[in-house]
N, C-alpha and C positions, 0 to 999 in steps of 0.2 A: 504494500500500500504506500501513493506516496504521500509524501507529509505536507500535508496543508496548514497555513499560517490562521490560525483563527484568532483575530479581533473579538475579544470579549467586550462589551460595550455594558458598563453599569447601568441599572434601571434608573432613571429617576421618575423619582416620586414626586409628586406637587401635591400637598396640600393645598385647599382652598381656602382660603382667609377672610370670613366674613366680617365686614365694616359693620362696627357698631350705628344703630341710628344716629340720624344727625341728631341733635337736637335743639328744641325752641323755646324760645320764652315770653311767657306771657306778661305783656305790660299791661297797665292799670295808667290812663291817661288822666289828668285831671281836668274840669271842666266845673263853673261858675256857678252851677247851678244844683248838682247835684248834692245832696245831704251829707254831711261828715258820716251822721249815724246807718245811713242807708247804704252807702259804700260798706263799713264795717260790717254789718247784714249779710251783703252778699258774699262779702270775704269770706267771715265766717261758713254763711251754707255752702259755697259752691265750690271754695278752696279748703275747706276745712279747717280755718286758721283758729287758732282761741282770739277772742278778744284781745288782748294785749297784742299779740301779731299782727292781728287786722286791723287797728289802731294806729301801729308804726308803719303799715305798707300805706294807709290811707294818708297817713303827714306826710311821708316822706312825697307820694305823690303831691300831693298841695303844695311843699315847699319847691319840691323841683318839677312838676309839671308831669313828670311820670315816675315810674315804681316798676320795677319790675318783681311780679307776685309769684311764679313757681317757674323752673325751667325742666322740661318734657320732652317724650316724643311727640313728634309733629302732630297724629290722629288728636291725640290726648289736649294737647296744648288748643288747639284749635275748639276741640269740642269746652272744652270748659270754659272759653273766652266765648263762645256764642250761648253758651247756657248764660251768663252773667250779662252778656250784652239783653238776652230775651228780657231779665228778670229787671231790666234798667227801663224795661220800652214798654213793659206791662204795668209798670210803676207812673211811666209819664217824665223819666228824664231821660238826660243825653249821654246815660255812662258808656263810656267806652272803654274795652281793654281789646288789645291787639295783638299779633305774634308775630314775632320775627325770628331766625335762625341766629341761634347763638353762634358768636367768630372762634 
């Protein structure tokens, strides 16, 4: 037999590396009109915050204009800023929270 050169060639293996979700954050805009106390309301129900939390995201938003309330994935984030937006429009004011992607 004659003798043949054989090239072994190592397997490679690839794992696939799944990216964590992005994720987003949901701000709490401040606006003129709506309630100190009705803000904290909603924080409380819809972010779960205690009172003392909801208290400090609502100042902080007042003094600087926004607040950013929980940071999420996108589904989540999203859903909870439209829950709290519903419960500002059923009320009769103009609260706004919003989501943007965290950098």
């Amino acid at each position: 037999m004659p003798d043949k050169d054989i090239a072994l060639k190592p397997r490679v293996k690839t794992e696939k590396k799944l990216d964590r979700p992005k994720l987003y954050k949901v701000i709490l805009n401040n606006d003129d009109f709506t309630p100190r106390e009705f803000v904290t309301i909603v924080l409380k129900a819809i972010f779960r915050m205690s009172e003392e939390a909801g208290y400090r995201v609502m100042m902080t938003a007042h003094k600087f204009g926004s607040a950013v309330v929980v940071v999420c994935q996108k589904d989540i984030a999203e859903t909870k800023a439209k829950e709290a937006n519903d419960l500002g429009k059923e009320a009769g004011f103009p609260l706004l929270f919003t989501t943007e992607p965290e950098e």
